[in-house]
C-alpha positions in Angstrom: 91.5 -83.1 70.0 93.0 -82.0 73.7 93.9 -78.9 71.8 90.3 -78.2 71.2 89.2 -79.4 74.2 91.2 -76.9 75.9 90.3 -74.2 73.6 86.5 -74.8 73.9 86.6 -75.2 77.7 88.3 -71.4 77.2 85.4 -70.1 75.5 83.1 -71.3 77.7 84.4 -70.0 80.6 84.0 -66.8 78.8 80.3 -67.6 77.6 77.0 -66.0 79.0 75.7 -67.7 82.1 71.5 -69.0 81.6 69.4 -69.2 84.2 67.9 -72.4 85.7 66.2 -75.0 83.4 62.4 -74.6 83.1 60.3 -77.4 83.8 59.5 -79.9 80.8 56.1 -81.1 81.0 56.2 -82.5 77.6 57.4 -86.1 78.2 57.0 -87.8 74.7 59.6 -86.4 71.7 56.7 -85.9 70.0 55.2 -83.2 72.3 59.1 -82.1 73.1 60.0 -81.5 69.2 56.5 -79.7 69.2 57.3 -77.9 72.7 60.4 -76.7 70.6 58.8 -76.0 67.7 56.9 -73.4 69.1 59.3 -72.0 70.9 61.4 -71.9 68.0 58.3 -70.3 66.0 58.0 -67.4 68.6 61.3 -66.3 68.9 60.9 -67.0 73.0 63.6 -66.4 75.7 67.0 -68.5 74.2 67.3 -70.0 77.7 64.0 -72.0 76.7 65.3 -73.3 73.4 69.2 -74.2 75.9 66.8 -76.3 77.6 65.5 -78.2 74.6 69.5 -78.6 73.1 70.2 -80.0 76.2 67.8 -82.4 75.9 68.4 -85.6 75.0 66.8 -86.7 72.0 68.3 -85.3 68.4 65.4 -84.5 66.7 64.5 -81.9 69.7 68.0 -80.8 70.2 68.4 -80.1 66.0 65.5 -77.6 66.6 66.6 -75.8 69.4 70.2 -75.8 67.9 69.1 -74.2 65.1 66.8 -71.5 66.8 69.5 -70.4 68.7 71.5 -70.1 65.8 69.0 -68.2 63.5 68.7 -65.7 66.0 71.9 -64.2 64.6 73.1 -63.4 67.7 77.0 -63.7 68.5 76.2 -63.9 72.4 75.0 -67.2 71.7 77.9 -68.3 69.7 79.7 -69.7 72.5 76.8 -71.8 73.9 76.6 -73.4 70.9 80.2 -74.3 70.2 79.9 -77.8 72.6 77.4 -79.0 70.1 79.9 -79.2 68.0 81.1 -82.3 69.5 77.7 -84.0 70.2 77.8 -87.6 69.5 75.1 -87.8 67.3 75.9 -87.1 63.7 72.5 -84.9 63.4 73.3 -82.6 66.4 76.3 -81.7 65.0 75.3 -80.6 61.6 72.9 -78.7 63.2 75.5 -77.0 65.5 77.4 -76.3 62.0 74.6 -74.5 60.6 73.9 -72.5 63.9 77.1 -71.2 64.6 77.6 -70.1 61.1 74.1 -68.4 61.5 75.3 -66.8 64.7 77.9 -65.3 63.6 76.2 -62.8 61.1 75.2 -60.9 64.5 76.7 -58.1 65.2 80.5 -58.3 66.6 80.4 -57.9 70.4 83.2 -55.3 72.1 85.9 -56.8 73.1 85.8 -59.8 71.4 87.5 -60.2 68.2 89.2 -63.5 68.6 85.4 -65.0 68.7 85.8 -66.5 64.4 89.5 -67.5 64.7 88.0 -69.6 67.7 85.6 -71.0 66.2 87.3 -71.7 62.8 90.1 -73.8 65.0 87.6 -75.4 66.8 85.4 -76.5 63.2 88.8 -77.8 62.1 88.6 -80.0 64.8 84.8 -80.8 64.6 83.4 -84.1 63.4 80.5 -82.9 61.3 81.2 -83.6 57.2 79.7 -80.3 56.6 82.4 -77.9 59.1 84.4 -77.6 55.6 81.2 -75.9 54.0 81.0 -73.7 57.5 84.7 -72.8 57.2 83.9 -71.4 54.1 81.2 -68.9 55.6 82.9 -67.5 58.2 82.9 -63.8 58.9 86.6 -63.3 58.6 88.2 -60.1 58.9 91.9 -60.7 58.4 94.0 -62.4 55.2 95.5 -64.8 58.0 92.3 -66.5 59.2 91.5 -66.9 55.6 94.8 -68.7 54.6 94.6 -70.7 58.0 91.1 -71.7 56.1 92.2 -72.3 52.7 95.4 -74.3 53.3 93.2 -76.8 55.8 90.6 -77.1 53.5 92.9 -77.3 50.4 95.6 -80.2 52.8 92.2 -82.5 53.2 90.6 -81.5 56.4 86.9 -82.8 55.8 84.8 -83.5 52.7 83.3 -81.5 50.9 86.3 -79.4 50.5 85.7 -77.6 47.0 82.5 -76.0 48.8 84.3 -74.5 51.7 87.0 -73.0 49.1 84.3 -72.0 47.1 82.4 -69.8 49.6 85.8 -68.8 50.9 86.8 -67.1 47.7 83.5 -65.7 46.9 82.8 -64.5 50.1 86.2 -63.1 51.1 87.4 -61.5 47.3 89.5 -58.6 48.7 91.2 -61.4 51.1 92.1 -64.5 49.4 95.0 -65.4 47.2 94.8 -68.9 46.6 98.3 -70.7 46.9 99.2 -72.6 43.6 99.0 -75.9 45.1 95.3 -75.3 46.1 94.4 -74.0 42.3 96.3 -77.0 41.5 94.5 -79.3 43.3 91.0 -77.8 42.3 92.2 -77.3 38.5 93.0 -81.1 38.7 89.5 -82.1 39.7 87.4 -80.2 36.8 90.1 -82.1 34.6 89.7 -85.4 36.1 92.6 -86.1 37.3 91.9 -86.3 40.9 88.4 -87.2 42.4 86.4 -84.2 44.0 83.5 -81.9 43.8 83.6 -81.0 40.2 81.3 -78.1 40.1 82.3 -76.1 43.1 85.9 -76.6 42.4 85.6 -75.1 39.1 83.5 -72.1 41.4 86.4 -72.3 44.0 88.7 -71.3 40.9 86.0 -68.6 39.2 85.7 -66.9 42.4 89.4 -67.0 43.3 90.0 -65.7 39.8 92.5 -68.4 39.4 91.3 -70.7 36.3 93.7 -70.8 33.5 93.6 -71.9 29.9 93.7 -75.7 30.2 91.4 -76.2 33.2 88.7 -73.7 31.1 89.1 -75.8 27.9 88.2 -78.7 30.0 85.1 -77.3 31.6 84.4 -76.2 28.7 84.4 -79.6 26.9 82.8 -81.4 30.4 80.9 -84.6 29.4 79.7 -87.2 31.1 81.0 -90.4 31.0 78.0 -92.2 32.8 74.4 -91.3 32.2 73.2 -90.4 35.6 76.5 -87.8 35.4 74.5 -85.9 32.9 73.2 -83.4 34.6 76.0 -82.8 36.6 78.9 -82.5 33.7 75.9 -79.9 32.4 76.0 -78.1 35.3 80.0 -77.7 35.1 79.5 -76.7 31.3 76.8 -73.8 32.5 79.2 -72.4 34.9 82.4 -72.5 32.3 80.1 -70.9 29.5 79.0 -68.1 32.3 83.2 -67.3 32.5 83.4 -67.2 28.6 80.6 -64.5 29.0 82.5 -62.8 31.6 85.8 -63.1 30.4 86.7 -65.0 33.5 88.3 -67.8 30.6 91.6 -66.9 29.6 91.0 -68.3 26.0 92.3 -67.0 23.0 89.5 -64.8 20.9 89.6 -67.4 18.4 89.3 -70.5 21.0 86.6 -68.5 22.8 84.7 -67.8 19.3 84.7 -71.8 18.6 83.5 -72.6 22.4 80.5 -70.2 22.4 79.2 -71.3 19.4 79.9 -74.8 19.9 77.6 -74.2 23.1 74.8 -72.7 21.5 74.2 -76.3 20.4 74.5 -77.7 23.6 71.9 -80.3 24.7 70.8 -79.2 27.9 69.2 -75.8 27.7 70.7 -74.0 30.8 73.9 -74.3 28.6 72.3 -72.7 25.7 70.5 -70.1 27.8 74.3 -68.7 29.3 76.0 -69.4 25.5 73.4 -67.1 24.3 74.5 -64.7 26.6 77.6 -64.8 25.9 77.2 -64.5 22.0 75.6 -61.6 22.7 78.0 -60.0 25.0 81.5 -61.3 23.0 80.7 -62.0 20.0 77.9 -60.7 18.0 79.7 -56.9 17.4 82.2 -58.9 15.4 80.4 -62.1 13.7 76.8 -60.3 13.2 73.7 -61.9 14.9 72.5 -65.0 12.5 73.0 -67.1 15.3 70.8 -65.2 18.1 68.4 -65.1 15.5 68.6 -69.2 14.6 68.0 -69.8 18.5 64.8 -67.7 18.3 63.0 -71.1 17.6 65.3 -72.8 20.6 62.8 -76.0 22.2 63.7 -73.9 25.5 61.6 -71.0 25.8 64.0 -69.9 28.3 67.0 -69.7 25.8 64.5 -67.9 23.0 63.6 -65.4 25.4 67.4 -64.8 26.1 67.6 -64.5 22.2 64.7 -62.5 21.7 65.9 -59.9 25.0 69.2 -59.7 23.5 68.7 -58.6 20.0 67.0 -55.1 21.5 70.7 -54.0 21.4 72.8 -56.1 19.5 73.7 -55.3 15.9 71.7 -51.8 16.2 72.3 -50.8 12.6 71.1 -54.6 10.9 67.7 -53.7 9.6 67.0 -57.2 9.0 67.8 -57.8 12.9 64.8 -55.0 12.9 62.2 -56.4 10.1 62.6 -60.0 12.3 61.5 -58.4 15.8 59.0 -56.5 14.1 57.7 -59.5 12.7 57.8 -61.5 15.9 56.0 -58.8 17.6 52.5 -59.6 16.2 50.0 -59.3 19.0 49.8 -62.0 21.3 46.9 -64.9 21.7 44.1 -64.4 24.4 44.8 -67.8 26.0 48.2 -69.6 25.9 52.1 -67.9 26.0 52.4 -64.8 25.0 55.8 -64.3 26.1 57.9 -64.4 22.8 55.4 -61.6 21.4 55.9 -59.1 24.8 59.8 -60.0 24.7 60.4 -59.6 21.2 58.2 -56.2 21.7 60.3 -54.7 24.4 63.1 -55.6 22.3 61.7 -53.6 19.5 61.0 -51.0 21.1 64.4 -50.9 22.7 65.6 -51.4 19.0 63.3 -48.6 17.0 60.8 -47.2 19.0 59.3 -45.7 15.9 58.6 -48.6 14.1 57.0 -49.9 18.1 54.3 -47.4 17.5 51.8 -48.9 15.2 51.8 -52.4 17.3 51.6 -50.5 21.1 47.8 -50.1 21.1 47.4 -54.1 21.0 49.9 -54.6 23.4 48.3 -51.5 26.0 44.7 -53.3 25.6 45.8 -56.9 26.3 43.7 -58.7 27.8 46.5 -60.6 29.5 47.8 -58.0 32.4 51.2 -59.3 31.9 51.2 -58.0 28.6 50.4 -54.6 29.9 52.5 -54.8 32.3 55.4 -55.3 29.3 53.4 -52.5 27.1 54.6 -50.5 30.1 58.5 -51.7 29.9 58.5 -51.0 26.4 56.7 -47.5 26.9 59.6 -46.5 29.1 62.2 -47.8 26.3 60.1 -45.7 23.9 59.4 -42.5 25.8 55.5 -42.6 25.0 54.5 -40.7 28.2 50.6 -41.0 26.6 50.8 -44.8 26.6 52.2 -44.9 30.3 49.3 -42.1 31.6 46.6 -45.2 30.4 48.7 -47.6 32.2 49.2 -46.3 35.4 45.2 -46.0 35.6 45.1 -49.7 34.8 42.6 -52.0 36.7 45.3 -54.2 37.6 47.4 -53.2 40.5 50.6 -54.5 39.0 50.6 -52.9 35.7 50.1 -49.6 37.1 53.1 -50.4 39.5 54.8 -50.8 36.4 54.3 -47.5 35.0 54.2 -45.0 38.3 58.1 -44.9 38.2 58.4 -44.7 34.6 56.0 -41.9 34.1 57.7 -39.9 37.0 61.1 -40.1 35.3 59.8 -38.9 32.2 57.3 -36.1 33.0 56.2 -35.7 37.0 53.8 -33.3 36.3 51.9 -35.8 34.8 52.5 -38.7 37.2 51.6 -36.9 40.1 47.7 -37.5 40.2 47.6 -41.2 39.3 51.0 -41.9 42.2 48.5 -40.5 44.8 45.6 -41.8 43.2 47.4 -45.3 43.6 48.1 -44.7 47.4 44.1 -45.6 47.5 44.9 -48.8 45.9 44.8 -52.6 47.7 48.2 -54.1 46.6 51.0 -53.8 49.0 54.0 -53.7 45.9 51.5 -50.7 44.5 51.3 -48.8 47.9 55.0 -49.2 48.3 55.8 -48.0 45.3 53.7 -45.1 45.7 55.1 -44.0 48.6 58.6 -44.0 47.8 57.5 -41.7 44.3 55.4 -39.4 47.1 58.5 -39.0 49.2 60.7 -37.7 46.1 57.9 -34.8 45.8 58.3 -31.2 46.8 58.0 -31.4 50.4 54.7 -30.3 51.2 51.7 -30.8 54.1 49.0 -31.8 51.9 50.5 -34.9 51.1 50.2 -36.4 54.4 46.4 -36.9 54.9 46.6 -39.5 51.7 49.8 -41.3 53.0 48.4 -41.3 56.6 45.2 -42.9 55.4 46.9 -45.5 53.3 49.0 -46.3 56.5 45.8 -46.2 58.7 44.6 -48.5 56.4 47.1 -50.8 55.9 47.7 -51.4 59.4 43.9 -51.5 60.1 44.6 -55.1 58.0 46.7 -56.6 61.2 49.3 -58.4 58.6 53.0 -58.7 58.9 53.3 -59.0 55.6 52.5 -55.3 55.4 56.0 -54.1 57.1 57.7 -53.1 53.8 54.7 -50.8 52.6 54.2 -49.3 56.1 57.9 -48.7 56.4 57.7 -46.7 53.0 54.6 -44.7 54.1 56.3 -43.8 57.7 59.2 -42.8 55.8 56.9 -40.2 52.9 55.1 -39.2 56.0 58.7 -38.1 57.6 59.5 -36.1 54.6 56.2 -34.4 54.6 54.8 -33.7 57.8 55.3 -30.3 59.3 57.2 -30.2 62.9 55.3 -31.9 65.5 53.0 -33.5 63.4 52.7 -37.0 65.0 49.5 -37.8 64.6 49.2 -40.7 62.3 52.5 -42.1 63.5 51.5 -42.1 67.7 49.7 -45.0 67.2 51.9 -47.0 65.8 54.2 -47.0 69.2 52.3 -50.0 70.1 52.6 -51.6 66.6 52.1 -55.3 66.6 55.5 -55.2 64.5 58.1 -54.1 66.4 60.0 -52.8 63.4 57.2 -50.6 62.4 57.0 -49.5 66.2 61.1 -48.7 65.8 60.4 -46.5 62.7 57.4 -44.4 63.9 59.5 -44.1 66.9 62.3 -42.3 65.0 59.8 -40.6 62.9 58.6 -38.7 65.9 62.0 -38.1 67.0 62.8 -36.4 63.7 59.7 -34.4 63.8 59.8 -33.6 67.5 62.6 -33.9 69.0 60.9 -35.7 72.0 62.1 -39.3 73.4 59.5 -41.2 72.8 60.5 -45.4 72.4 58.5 -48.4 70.7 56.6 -50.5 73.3 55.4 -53.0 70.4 52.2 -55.7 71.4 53.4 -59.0 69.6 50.3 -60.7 68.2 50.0 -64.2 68.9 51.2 -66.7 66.2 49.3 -69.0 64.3 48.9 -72.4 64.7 52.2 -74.5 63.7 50.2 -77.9 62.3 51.0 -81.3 62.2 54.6 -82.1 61.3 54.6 -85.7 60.2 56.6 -86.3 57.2 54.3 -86.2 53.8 54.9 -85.3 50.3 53.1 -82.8 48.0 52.4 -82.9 44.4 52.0 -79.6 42.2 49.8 -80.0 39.3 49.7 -77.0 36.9 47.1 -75.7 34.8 49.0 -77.0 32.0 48.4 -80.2 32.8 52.1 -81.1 33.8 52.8 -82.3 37.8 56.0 -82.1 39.8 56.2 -83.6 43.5 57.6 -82.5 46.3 60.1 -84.2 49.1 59.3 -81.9 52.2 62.1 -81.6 54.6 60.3 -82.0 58.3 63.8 -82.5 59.8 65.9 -79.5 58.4 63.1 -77.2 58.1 59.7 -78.4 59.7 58.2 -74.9 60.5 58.5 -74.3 56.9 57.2 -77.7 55.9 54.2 -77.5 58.2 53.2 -74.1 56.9 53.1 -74.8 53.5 51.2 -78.2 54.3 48.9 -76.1 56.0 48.3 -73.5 53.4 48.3 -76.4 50.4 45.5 -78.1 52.5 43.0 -75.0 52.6 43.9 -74.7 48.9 46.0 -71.2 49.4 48.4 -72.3 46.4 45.4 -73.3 44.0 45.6 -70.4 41.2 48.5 -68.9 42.3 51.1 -68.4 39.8 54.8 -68.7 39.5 55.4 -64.8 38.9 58.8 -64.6 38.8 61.1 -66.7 36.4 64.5 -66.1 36.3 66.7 -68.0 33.3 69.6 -70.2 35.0 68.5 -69.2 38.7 65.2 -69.8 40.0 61.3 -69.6 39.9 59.3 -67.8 42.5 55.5 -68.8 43.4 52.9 -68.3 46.0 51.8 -64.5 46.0 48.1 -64.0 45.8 48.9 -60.4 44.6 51.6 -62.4 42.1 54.6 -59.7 43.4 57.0 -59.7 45.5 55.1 -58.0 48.5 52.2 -60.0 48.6 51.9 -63.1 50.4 50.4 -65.0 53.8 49.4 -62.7 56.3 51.9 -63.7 58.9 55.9 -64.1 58.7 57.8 -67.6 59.3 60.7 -67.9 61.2 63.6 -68.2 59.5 65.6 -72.4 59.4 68.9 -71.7 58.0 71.0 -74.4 58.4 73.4 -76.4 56.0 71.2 -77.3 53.6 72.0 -76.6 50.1 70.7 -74.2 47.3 71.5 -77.2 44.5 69.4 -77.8 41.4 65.5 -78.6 42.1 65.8 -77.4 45.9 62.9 -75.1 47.2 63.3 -72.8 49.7 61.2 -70.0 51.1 61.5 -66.1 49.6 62.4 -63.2 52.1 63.3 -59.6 52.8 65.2 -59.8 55.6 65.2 -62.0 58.4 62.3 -64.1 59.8 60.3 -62.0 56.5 59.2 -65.5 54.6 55.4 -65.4 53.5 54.9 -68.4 52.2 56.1 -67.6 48.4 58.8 -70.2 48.0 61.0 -70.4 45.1 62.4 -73.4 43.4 66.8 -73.4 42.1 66.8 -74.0 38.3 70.6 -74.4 38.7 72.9 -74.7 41.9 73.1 -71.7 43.8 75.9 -71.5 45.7 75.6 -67.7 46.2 72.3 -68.6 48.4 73.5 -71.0 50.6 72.7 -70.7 54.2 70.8 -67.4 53.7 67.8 -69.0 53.3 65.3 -71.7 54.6 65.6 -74.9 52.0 62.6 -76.8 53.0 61.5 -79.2 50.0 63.2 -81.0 46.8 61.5 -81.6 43.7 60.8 -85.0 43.2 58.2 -87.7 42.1 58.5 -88.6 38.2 61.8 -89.0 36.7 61.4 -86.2 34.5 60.2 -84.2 37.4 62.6 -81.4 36.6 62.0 -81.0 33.3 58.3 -79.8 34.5 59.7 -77.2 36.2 62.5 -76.2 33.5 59.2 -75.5 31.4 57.2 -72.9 33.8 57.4 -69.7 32.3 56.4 -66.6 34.1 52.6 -66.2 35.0 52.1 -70.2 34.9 49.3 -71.1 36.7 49.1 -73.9 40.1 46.3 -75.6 39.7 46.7 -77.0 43.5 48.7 -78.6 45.6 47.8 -82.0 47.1 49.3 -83.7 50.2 50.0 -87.2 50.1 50.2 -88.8 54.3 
């Protein structure tokens, strides 16, 4: 401990003087945490939010802590390294979380012993979670990441298997694991030392270090108490992902018998990666009867996996053909229609010709996802005619579908209906359109219809429109003729200061002149109570899921969404995006990626974690979240502290299992907040 006195009194010395403390006239911590809070929310002077960790009370300190961090800015590093010795437990997991956050600034001049600093000094720390931080360092050298690995892998602080973990994955051209570290991991996914079973068997995945024995046994996981269910299925999932891979080092004949053994399995995020990996290893050799037996799998998930896989697998089995022709009969009005559209693209993939007859039902759907999968299977097929009606489709994602498509194939005929959709409302579509525009031959004529869609779009006064106006700016650049500023002048004073930065360099390119962004910041919205409440999600399906909203790790987060929920934002809404064995994605009005509330939330990385039923808020980029949140069907790892994790699914006991069943395009019926 004197060591790291000394060494944190060092960096100190060397850290960034503030200026004087402002004046508090919030009293209460109440009206401090909120005094933070909005601080926090409008990414004010840093010295504000010093004054606020300063402070004495936790709950306002843990806000301004991890501000500071999430600015991403390795100036603040040092100021936040005393935190790491805080007394109270709170404050110090908070000043984990920050200076990890920190650190993904960029590296300042003359400073490059800044991460073997602080890595000595979270060795040192007395926060449980400094382990999980070592493991997210921004290391540069093999040395700091064996200093890492061998503390973590001697004992340092629980949860050790989670620092390796993120140290292998994140450092792959670095690390070489020492055999008594794979030792020590192999020996916890074989039970024969206590640990973190999951992320030790990650650790070794990612460190490309799991050997025969130790994949048979992960393999062959089970739980030997009932609540471990979930969790010995979780450590199956990830073993059956590395029999996909090849990451096992299994015999061909022990690898056979384990993939087929877990096509059986009983949870279905199992069956979902065994699938995969018949698919992959073994179906070339052993035929597809078993893809086609899980068709019928009670996880739609895993027969969707089936259905997606036999578009390529066993190409010249006509009864592999005669089955998906079969199964892609034209799906009901009302109800799922996903095993019809799947098993359709997978056809086409399969035999276009034999596609043909069934397209026409599929094009004139009446459900626009179906379309908007008449279009994938177009592409697959090569039916330019069939993508022409498409991309003049009255909704706004099925012709977003079909714009890049069509180009590829024949850009004579996608031209008109690419600038005919630069008149359309949807950001995704815009977007879309823009980048096709810019690929055109460069021409002058183009810019009066990107100029008005930018005019247009910015007219709107939502930050939510960045991505879309950044595309335009960029078409416009290709386009314009020298000196042609005009619809980009303007934007100098954008309310988004990256959109002021791009039309900045824009002009630059076009004129050669100086100019600089002077961006006008709009004023944020309201923040909203943050008192601790839940939330329960009832679909239109009649199923319900609650939520635990985190108000300490993430309150900015919590209090938007409580706000939105409350004015009934969510109700009709749809979970647009469902990924098998990662996560579902909710909350766009436009039900895309690129269209959500009309003003960004500030990012609250900290060390919460991506594991099974967390909910965390989608983004871009930093500080880009627009309310669309997204829910981890499995543990995440990968995500971990690159997001805001600001709910966990909760309520009934079978809570999960509501959410295992969404499939893409369900319906919310609303959201209601329980004080």
């Amino acid at each position: 401990m004197k060591a790291a006195g000394a060494l944190l009194a060092v960096l100190l010395l060397a850290a960034p003087q503030g200026q004087p403390a402002r004046s508090q006239k919030a009293t209460t911590p109440q009206g401090l945490r909120l005094a933070a809070l909005m601080e926090a929310d409008s990414l004010a002077d840093p010295q504000r939010l010093l004054n606020y960790a300063n402070g004495g009370d936790p709950a306002v300190q843990g806000v301004a802590i991890r501000a500071l961090g999430n600015r991403r800015d390795r100036s603040l590093t040092r100021l936040l390294l005393p935190f790491l010795q805080a007394s109270d437990e709170r404050v110090r997991d908070e000043a984990v979380g920050a200076v990890v956050q920190s650190l993904k600034g960029e590296p300042l001049p003359g400073d490059p012993e800044l991460v073997p600093a602080v890595e000595r000094l979270l060795m040192s720390a007395a926060s449980p979670m400094a382990s999980w931080a070592l493991g997210h360092l921004p290391y540069t050298t093999a040395e700091e990441v064996k200093t890492a690995e061998r503390f973590l892998a001697d004992g340092g602080h629980p949860p050790l298997a989670d620092g390796l973990e993120a140290l292998a994955r994140r450092n792959p051209k670095l690390v070489s694991f020492d055999p008594e570290t794979i030792g020590r991991l192999a020996a916890v996914v074989k039970r024969e030392a206590p640990g973190a079973w999951y992320a030790s068997l990650g650790a070794l995945l990612a460190a490309h270090a799991l050997d025969a024995d130790t994949a048979k046994a992960a393999v062959e996981f089970t739980a030997r108490k009932p609540e471990e269910d979930e969790d010995a299925a979780e450590v199956r999932r990830l073993a059956t992902t590395a029999l996909s891979g090849g990451a096992a080092p299994l015999s061909a004949v022990e690898r056979s018998a384990a993939i087929t053994r877990l096509l059986g399995d009983p949870w279905y995020t199992v069956r979902y990666e065994a699938v995969r990996a018949y698919a992959r290893r073994e179906a070339a050799s052993r035929g597809c009867q078993p893809l086609i037996d899980v068709i019928r799998d009670t996880s739609l998930h895993v027969a969707l996996a089936a259905l997606d896989a036999l578009g390529q697998s066993c190409p010249t089995d006509d009864a592999i053909t005669d089955r998906l022709v079969a199964e892609s009969r034209t799906p009901p009005p009302m109800g799922s229609w996903h095993r019809e559209a799947h098993a359709f693209v997978a056809l086409a993939k399969r035999a276009p010709e034999r596609a043909v007859i069934s397209m026409p039902a599929f094009r004139q759907h009446t459900v626009w996802q179906v379309r908007m999968y008449a279009a994938r299977a177009a592409e697959a097929m090569k039916d330019v005619p069939t993508l022409q009606i498409l991309a003049q489709d009255s909704t706004d994602n099925v012709v977003e579908a079909a714009l890049g498509p069509l180009r590829k194939l024949d850009p004579a005929a996608a031209e008109a209906p690419i600038l005919a959709a630069l008149k359309r409302p949807d950001y995704q579509l815009l977007r879309t359109a823009a980048l096709l525009v810019k690929e055109f031959t460069p021409g002058p004529k183009l810019v009066p219809p990107l100029a008005d869609a930018l005019a247009r779009v910015t007219k709107e006064n939502k930050d939510t429109s960045r991505d879309t106006r950044l595309a335009l700016i960029d078409a416009i650049r290709a386009h314009a003729q020298k000196g042609d500023t005009t619809a980009l002048t303007a934007l100098l004073k954008d309310y988004d200061g990256v959109v002021a930065t791009a039309a900045a360099a824009a002009i630059r390119s076009l004129t050669g002149e100086a100019v600089r962004p002077a961006p006008v910041p709009k004023p944020r919205p309201s923040i909203g109570p943050v008192t601790p409440v839940h939330a329960i999600v009832r679909m239109k399906s009649g199923g319900w899921f609650g939520l635990d909203l985190g108000f300490d790790r993430a309150p900015l987060a919590a209090a938007r969404f409580v706000r939105l929920a409350e004015s009934h934002y969510y109700d009709g809404l749809s979970f647009h995006r469902v990924v098998s064995n990662f996560v579902i994605q909710g909350g766009s009005p436009g039900a895309n990626e690129y269209a959500g509330d009309r003003d960004y939330m500030r990012d609250e990385m900290g060390v919460a974690r991506n594991t099974r039923g967390s909910v965390g808020v989608s983004t871009r980029g930093a500080n880009t979240g627009d309310a669309q949140l997204y829910i981890n069907l499995v543990t995440n790892q990968r995500l971990d502290g690159d997001f805001t994790i600001f709910a966990t699914v909760a309520g009934a006991r079978d809570a999960m299992s509501v959410v295992d069943q969404i499939a893409e395009g369900d319906e919310i019926l609303r959201i209601e907040i329980i004080r």
